[in-house]
PDBQT receptor file of N, H, CA, C and O in Angstrom, charges set to zero:
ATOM      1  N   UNK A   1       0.809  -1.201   0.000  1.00  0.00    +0.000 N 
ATOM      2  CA  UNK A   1       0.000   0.000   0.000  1.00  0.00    +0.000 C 
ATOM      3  C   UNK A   1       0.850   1.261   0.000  1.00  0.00    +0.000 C 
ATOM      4  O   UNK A   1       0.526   2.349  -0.477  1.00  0.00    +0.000 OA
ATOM      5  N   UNK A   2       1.948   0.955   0.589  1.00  0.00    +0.000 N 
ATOM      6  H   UNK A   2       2.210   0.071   0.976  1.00  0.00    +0.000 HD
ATOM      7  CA  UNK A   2       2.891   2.654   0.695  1.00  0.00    +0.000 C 
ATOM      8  C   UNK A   2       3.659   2.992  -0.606  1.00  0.00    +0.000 C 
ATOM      9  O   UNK A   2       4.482   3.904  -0.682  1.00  0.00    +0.000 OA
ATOM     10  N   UNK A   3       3.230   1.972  -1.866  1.00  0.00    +0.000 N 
ATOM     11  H   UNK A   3       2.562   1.231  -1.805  1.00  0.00    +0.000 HD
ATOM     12  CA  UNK A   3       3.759   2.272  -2.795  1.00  0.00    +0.000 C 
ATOM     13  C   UNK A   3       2.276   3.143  -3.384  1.00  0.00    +0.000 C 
ATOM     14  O   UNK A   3       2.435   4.341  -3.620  1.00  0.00    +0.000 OA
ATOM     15  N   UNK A   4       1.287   2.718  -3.543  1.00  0.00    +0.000 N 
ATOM     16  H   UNK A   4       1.158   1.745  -3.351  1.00  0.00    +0.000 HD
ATOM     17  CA  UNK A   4       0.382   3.599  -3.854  1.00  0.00    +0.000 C 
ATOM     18  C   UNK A   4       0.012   5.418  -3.360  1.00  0.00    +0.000 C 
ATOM     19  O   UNK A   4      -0.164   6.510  -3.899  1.00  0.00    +0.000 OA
ATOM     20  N   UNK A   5       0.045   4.912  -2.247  1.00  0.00    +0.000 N 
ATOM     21  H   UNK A   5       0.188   4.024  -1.810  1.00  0.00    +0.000 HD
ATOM     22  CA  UNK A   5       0.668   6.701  -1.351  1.00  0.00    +0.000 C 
ATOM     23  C   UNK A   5       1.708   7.075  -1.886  1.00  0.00    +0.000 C 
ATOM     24  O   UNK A   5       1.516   8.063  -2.595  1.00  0.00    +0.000 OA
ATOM     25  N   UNK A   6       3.075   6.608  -1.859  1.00  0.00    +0.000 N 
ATOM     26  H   UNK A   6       3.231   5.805  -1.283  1.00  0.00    +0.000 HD
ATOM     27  CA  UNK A   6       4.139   7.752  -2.340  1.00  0.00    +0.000 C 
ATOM     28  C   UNK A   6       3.889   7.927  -4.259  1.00  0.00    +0.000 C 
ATOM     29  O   UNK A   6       4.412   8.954  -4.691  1.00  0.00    +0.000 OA
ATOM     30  N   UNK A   7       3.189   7.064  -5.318  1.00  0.00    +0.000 N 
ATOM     31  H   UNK A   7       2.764   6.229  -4.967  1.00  0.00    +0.000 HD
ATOM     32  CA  UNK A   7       2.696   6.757  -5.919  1.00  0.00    +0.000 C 
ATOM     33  C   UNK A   7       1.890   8.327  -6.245  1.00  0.00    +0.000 C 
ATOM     34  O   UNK A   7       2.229   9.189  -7.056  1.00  0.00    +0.000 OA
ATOM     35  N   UNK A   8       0.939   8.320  -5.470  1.00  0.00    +0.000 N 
ATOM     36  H   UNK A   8       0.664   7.620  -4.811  1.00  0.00    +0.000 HD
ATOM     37  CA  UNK A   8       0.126   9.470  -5.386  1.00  0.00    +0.000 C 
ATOM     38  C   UNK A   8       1.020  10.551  -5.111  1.00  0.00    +0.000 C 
ATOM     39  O   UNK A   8       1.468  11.091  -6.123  1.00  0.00    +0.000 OA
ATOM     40  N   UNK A   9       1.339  10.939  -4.187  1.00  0.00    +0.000 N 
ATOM     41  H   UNK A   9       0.975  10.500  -3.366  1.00  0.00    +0.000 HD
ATOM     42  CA  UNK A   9       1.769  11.872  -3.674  1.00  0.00    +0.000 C 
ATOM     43  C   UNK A   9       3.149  12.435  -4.766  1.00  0.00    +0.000 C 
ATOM     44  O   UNK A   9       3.251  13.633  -5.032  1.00  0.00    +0.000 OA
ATOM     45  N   UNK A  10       4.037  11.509  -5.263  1.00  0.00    +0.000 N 
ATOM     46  H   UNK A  10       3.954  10.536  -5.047  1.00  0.00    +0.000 HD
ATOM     47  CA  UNK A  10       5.158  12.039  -6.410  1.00  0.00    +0.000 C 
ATOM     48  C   UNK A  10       4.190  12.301  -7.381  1.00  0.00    +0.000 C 
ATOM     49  O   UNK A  10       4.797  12.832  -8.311  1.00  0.00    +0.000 OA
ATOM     50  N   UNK A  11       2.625  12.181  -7.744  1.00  0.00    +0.000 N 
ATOM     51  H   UNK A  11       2.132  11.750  -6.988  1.00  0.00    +0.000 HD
ATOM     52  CA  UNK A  11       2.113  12.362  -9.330  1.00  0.00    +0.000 C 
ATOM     53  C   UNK A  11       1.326  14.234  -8.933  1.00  0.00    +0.000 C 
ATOM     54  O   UNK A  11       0.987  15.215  -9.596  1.00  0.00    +0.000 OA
ATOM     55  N   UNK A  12       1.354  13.939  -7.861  1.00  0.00    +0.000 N 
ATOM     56  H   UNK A  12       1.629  13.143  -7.323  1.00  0.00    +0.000 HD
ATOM     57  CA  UNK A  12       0.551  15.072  -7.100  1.00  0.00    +0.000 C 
ATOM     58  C   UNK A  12       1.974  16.891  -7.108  1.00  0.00    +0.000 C 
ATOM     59  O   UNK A  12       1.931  18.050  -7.519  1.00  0.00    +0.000 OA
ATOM     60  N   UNK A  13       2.679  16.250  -6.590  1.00  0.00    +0.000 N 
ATOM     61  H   UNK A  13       2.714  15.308  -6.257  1.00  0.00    +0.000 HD
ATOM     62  CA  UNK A  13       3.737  17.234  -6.928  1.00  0.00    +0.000 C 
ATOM     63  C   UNK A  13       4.591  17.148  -8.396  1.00  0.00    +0.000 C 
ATOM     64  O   UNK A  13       5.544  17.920  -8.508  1.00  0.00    +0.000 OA
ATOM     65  N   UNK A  14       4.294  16.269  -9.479  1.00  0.00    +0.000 N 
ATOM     66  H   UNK A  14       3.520  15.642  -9.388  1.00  0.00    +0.000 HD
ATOM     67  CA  UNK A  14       4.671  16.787 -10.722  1.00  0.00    +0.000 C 
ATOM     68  C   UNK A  14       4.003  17.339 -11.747  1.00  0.00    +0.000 C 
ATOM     69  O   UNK A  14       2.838  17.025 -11.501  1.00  0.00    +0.000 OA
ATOM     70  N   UNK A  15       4.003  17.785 -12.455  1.00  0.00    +0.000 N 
ATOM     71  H   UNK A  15       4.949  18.040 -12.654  1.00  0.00    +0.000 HD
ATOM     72  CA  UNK A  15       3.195  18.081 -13.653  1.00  0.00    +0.000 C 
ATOM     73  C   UNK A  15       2.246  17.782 -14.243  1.00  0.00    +0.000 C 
ATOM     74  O   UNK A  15       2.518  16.970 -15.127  1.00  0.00    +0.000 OA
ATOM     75  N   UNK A  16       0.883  18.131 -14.177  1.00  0.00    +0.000 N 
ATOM     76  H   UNK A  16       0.662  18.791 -13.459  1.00  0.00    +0.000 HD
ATOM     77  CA  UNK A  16      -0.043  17.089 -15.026  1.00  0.00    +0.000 C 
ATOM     78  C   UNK A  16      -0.026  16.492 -16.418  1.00  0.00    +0.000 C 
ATOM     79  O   UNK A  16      -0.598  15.480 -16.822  1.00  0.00    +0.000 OA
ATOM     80  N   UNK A  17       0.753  17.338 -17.055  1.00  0.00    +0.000 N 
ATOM     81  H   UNK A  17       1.218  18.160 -16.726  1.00  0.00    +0.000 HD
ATOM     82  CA  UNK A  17       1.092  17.153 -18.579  1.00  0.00    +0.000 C 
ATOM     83  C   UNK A  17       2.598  17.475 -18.314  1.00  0.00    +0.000 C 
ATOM     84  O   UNK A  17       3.127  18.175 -17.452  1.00  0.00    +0.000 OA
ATOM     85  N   UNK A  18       3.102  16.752 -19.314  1.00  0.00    +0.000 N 
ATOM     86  H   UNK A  18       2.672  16.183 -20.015  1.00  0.00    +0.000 HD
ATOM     87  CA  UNK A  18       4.407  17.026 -19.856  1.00  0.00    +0.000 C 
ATOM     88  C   UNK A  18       5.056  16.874 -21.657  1.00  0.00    +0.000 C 
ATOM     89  O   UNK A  18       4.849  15.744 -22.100  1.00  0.00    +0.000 OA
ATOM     90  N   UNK A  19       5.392  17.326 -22.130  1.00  0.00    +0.000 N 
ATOM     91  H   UNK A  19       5.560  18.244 -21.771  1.00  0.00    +0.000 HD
ATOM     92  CA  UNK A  19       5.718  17.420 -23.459  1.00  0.00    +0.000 C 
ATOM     93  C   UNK A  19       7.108  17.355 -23.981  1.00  0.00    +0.000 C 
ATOM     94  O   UNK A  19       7.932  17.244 -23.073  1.00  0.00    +0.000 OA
ATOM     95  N   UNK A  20       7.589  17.389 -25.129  1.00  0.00    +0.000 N 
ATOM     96  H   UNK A  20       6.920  17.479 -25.866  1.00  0.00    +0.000 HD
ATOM     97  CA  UNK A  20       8.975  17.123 -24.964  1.00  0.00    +0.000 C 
ATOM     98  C   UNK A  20       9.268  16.818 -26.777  1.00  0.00    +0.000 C 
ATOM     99  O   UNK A  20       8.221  16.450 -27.310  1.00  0.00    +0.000 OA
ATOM    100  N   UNK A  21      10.479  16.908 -27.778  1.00  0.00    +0.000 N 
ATOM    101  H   UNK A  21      11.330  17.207 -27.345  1.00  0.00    +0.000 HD
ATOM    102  CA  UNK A  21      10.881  16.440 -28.446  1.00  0.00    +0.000 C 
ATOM    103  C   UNK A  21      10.612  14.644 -28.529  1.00  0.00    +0.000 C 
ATOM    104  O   UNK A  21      10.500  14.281 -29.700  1.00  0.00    +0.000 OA
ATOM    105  N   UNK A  22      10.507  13.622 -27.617  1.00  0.00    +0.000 N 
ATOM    106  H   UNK A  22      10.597  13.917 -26.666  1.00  0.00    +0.000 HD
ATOM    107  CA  UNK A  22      10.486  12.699 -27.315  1.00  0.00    +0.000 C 
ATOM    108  C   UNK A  22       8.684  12.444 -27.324  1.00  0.00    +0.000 C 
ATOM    109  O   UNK A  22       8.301  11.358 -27.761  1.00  0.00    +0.000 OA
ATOM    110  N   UNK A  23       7.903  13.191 -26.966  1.00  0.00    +0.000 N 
ATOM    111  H   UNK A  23       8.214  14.072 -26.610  1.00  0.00    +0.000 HD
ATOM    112  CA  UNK A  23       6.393  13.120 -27.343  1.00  0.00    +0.000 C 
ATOM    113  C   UNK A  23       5.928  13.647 -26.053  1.00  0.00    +0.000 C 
ATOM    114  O   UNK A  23       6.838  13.912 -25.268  1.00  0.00    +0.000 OA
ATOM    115  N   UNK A  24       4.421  13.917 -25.542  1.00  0.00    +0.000 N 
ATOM    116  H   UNK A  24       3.682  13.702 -26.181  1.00  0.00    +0.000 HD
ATOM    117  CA  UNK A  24       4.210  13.856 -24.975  1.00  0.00    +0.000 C 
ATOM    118  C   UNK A  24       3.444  12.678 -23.585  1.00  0.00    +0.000 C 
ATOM    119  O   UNK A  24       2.959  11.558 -23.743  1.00  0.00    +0.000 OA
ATOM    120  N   UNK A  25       3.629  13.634 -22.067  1.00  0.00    +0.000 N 
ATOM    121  H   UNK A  25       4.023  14.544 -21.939  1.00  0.00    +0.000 HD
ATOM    122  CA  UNK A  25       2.945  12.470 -20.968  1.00  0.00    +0.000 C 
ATOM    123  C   UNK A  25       1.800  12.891 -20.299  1.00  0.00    +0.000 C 
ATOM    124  O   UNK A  25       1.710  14.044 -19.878  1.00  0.00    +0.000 OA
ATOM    125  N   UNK A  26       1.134  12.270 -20.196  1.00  0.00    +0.000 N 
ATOM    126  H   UNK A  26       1.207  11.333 -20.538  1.00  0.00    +0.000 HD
ATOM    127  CA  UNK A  26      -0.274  12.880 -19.215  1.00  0.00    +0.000 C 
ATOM    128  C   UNK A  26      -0.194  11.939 -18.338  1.00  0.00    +0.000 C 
ATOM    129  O   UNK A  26       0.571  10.993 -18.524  1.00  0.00    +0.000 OA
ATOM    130  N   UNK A  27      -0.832  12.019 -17.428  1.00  0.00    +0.000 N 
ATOM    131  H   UNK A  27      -1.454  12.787 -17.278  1.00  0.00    +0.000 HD
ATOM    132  CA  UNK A  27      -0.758  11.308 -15.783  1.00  0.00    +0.000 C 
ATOM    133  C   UNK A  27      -2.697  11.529 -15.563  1.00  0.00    +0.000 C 
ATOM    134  O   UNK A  27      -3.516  12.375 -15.924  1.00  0.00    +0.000 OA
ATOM    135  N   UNK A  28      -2.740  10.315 -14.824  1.00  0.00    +0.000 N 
ATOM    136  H   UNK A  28      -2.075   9.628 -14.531  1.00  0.00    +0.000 HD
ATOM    137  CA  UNK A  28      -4.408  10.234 -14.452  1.00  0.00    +0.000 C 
ATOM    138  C   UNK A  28      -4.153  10.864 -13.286  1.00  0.00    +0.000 C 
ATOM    139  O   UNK A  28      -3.235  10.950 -12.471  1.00  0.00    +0.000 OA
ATOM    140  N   UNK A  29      -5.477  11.366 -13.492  1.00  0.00    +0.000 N 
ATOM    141  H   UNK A  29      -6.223  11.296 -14.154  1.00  0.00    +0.000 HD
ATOM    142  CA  UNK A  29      -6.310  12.316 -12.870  1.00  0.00    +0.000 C 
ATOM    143  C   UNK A  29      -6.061  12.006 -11.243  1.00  0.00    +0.000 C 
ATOM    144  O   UNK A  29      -6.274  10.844 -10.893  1.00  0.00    +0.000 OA
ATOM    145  N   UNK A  30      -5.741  12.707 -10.494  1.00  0.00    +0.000 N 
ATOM    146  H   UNK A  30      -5.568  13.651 -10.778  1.00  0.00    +0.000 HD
ATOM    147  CA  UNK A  30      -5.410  12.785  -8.854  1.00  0.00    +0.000 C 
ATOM    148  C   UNK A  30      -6.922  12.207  -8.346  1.00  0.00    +0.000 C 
ATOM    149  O   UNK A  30      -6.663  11.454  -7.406  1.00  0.00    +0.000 OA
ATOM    150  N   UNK A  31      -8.121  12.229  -8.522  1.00  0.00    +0.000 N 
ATOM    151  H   UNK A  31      -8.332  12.840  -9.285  1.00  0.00    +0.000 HD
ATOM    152  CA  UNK A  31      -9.373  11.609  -7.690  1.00  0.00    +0.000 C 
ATOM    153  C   UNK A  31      -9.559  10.347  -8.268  1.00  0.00    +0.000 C 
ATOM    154  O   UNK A  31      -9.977   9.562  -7.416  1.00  0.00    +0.000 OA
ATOM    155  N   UNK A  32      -9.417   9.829  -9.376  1.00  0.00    +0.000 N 
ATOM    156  H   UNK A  32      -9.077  10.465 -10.068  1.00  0.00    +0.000 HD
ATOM    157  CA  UNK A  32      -8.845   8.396 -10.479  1.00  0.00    +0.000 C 
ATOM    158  C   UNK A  32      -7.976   7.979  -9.246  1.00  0.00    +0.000 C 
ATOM    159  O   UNK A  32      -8.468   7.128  -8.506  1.00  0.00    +0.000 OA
ATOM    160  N   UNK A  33      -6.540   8.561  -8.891  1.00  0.00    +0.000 N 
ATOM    161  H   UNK A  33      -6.140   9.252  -9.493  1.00  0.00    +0.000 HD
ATOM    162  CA  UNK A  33      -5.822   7.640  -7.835  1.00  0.00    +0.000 C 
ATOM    163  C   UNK A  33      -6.438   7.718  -6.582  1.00  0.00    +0.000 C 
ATOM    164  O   UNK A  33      -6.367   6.672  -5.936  1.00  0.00    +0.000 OA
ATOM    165  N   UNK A  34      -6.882   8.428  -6.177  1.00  0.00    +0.000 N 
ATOM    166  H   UNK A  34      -6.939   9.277  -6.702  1.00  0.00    +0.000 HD
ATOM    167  CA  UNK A  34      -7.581   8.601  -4.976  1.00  0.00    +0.000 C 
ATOM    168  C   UNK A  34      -8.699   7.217  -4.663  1.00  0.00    +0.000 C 
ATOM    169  O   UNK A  34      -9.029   6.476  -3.737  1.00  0.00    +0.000 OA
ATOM    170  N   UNK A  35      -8.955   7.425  -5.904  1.00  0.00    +0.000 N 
ATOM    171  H   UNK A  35      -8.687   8.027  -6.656  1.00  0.00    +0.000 HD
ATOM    172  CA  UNK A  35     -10.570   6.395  -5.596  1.00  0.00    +0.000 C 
ATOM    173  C   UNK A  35      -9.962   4.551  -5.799  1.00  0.00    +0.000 C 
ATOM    174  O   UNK A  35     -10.488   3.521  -5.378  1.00  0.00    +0.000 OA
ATOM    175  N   UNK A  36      -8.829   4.724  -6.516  1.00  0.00    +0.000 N 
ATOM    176  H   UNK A  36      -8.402   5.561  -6.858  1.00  0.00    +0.000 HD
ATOM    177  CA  UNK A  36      -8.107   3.594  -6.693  1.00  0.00    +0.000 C 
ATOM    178  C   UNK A  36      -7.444   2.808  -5.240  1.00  0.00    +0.000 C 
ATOM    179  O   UNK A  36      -7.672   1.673  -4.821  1.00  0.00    +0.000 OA
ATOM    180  N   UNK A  37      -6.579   3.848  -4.696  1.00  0.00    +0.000 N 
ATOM    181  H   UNK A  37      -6.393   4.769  -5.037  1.00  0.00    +0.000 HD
ATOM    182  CA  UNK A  37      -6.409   3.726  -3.594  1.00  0.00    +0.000 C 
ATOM    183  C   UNK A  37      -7.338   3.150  -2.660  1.00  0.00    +0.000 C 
ATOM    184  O   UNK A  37      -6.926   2.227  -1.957  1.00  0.00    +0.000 OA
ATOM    185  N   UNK A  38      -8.896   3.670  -2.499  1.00  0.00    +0.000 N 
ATOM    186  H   UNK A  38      -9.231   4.420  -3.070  1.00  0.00    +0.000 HD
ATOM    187  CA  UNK A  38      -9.880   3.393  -1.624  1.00  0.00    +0.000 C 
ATOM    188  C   UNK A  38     -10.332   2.330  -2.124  1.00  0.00    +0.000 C 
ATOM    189  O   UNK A  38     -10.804   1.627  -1.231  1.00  0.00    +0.000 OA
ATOM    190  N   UNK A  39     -10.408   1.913  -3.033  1.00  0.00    +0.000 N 
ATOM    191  H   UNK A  39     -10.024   2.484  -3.759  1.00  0.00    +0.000 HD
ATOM    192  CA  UNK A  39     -11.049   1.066  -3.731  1.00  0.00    +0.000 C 
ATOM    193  C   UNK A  39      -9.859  -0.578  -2.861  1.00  0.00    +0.000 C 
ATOM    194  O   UNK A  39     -10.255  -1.443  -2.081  1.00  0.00    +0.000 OA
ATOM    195  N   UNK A  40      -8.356  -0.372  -3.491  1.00  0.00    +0.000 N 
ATOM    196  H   UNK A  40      -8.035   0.331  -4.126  1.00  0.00    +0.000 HD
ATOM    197  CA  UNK A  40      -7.417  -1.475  -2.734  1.00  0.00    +0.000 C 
ATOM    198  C   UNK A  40      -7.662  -0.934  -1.094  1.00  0.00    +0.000 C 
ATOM    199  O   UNK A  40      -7.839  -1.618  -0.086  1.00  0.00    +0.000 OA
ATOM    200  N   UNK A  41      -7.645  -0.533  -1.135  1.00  0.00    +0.000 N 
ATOM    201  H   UNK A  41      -7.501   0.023  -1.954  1.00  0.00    +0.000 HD
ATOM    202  CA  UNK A  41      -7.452  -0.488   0.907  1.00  0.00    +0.000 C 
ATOM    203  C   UNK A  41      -9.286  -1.293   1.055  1.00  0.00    +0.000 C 
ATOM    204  O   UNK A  41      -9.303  -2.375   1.643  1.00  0.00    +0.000 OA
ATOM    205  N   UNK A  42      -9.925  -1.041   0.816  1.00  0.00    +0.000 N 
ATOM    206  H   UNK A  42      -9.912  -0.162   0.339  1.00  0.00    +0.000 HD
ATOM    207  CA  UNK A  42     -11.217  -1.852   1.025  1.00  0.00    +0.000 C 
ATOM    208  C   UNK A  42     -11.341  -3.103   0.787  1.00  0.00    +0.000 C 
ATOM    209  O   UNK A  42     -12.014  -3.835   1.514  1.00  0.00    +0.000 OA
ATOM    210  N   UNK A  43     -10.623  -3.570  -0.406  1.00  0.00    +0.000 N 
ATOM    211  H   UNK A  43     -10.077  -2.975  -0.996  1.00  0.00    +0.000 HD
ATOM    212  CA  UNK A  43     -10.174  -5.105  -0.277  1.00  0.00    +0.000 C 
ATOM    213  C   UNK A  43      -9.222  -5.673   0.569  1.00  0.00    +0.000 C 
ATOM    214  O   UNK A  43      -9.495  -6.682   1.219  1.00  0.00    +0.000 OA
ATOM    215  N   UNK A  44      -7.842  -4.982   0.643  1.00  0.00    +0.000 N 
ATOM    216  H   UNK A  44      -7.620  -4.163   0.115  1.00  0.00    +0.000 HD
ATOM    217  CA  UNK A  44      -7.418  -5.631   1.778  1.00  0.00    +0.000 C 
ATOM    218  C   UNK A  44      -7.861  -5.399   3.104  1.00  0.00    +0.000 C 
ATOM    219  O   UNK A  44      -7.253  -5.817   4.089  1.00  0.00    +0.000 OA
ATOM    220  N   UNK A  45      -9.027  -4.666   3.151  1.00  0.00    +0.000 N 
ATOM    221  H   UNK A  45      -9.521  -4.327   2.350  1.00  0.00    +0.000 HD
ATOM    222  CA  UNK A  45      -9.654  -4.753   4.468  1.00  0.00    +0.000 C 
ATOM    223  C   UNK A  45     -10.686  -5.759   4.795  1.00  0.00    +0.000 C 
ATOM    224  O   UNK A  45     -11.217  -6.027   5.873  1.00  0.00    +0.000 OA
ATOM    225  N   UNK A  46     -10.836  -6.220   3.690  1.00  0.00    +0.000 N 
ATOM    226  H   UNK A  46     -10.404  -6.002   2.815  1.00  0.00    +0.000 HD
ATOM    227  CA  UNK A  46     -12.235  -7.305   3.025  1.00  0.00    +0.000 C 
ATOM    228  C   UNK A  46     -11.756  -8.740   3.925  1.00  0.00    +0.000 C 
ATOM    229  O   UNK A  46     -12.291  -9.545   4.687  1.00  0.00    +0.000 OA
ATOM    230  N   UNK A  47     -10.633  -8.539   3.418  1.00  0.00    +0.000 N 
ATOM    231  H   UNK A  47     -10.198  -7.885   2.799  1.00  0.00    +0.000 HD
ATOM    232  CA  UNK A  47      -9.751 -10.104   3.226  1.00  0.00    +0.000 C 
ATOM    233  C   UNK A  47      -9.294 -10.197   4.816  1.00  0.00    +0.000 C 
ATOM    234  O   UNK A  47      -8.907 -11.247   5.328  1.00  0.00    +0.000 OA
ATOM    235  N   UNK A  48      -9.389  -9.074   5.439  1.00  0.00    +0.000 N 
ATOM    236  H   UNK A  48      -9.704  -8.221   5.023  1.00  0.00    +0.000 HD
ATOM    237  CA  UNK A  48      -8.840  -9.540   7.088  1.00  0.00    +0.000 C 
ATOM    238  C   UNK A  48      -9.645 -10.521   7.603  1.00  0.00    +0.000 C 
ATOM    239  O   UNK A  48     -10.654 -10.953   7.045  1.00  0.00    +0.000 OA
ATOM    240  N   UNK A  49      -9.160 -10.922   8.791  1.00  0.00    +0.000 N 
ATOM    241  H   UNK A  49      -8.341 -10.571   9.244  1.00  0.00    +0.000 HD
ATOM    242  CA  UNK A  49      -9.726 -11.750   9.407  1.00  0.00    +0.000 C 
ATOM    243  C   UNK A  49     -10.714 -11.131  10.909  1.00  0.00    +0.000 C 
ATOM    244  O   UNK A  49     -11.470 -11.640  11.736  1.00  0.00    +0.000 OA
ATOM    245  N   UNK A  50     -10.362 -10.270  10.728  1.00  0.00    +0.000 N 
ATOM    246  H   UNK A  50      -9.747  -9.857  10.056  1.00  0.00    +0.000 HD
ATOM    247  CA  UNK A  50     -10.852  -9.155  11.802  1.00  0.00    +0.000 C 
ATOM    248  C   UNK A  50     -11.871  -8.604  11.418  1.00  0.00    +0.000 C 
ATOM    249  O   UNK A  50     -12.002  -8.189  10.267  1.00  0.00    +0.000 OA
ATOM    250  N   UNK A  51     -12.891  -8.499  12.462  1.00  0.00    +0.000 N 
ATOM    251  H   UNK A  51     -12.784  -8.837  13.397  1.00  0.00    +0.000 HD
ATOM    252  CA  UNK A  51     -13.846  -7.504  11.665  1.00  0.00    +0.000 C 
ATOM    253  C   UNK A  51     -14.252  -6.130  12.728  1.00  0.00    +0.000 C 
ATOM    254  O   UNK A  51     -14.078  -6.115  13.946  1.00  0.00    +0.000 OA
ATOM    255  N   UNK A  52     -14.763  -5.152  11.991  1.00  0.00    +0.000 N 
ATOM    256  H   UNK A  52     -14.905  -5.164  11.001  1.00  0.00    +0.000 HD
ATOM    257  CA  UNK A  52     -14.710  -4.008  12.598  1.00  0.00    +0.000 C 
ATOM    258  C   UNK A  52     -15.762  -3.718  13.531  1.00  0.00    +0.000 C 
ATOM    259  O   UNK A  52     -15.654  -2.783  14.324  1.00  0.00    +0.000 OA
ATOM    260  N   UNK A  53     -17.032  -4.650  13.476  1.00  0.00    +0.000 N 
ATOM    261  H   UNK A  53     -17.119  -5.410  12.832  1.00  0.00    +0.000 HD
ATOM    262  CA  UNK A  53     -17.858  -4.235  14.640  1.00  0.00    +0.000 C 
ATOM    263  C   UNK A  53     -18.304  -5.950  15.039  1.00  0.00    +0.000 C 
ATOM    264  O   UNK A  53     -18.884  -6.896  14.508  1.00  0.00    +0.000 OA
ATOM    265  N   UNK A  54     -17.776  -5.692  16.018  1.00  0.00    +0.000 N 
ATOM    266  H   UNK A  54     -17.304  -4.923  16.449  1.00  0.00    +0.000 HD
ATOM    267  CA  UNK A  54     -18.565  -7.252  17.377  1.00  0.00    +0.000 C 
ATOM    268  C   UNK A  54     -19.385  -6.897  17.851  1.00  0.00    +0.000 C 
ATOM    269  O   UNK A  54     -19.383  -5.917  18.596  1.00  0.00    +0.000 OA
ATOM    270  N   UNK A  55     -20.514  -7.702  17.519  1.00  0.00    +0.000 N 
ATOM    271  H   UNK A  55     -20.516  -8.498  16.914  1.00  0.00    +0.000 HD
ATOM    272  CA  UNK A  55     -21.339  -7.540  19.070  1.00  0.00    +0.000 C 
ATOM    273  C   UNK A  55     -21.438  -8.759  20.050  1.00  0.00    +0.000 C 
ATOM    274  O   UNK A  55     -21.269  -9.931  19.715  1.00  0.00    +0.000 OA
ATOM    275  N   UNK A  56     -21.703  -8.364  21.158  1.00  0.00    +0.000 N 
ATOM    276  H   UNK A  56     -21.841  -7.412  21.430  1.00  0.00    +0.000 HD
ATOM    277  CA  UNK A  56     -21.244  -9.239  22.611  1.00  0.00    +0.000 C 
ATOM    278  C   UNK A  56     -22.960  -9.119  23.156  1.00  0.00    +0.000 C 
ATOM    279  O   UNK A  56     -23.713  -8.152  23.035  1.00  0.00    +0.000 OA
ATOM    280  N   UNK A  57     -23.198 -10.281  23.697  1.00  0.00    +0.000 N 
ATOM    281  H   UNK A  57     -22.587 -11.066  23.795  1.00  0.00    +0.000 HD
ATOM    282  CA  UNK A  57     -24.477 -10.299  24.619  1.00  0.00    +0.000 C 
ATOM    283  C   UNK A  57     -24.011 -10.537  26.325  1.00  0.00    +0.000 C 
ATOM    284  O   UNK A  57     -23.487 -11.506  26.875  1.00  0.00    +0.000 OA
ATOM    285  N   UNK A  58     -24.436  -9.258  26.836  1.00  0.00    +0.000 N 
ATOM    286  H   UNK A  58     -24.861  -8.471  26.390  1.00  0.00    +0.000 HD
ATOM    287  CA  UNK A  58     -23.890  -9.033  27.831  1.00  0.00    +0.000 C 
ATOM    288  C   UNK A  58     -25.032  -9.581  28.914  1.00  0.00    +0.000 C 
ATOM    289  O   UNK A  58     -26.216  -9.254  28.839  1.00  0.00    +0.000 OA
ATOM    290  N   UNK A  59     -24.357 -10.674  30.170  1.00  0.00    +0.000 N 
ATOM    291  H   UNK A  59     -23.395 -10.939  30.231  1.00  0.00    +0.000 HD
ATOM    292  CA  UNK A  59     -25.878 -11.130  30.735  1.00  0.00    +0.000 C 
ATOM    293  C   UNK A  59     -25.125 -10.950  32.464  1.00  0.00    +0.000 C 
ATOM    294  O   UNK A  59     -24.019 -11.288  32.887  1.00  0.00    +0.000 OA
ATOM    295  N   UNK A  60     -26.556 -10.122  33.286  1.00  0.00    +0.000 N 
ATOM    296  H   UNK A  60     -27.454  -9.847  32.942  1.00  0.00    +0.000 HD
ATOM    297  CA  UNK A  60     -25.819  -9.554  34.314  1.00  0.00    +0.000 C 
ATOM    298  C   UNK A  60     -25.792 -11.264  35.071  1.00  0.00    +0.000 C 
ATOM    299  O   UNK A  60     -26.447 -12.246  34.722  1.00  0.00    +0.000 OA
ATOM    300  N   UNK A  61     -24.801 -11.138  36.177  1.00  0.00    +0.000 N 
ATOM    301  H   UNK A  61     -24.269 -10.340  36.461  1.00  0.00    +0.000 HD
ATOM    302  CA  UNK A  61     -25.167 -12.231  36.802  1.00  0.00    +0.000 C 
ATOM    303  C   UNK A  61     -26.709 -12.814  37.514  1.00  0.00    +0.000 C 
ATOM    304  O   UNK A  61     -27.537 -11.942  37.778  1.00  0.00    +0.000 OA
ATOM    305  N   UNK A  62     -27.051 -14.218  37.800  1.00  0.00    +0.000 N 
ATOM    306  H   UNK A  62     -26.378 -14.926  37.585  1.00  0.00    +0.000 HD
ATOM    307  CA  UNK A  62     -28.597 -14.195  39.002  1.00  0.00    +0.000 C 
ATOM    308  C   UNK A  62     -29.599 -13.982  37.373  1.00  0.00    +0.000 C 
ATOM    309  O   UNK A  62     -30.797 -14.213  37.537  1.00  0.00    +0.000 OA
ATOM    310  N   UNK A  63     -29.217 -13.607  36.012  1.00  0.00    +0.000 N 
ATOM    311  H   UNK A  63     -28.244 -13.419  35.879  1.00  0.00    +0.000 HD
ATOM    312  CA  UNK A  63     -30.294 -13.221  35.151  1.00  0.00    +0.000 C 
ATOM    313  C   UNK A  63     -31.008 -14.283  34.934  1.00  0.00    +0.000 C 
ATOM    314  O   UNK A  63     -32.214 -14.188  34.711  1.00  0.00    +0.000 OA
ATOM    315  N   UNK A  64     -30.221 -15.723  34.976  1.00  0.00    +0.000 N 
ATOM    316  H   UNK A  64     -29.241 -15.799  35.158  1.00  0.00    +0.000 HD
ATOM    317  CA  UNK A  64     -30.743 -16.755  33.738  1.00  0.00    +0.000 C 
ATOM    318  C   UNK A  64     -31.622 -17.475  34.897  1.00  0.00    +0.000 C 
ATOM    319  O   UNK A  64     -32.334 -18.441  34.621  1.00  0.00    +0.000 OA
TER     320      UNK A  64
């Protein structure tokens, strides 16, 4: 994943276009990586084994 962040973040501080004798480069769109990003972090959150909300049945003692 920290290749996708620094990924972002080097496309974010260069140029959106670039041109040149050699041809030109365009780079996708900064909310394109953004949503890409969210998109992998939600699968590898998919795939944990953990999940983000437990619920517990809480029983006072003397209840049952």
């Amino acid at each position: 994943m920290a290749e996708i962040e620094d990924s972002i973040r080097t496309n974010a501080e260069g140029p959106a276009k670039a041109s040149g004798d050699a041809g030109s480069v365009e780079q996708h769109k900064l909310t394109d990586q953004i949503e890409a990003d969210r998109y992998l972090a939600s699968k590898q959150a998919a795939k944990s084994k953990r999940r983000g909300l437990v619920f517990n049945k809480i029983v006072p003692p003397g209840a049952e």
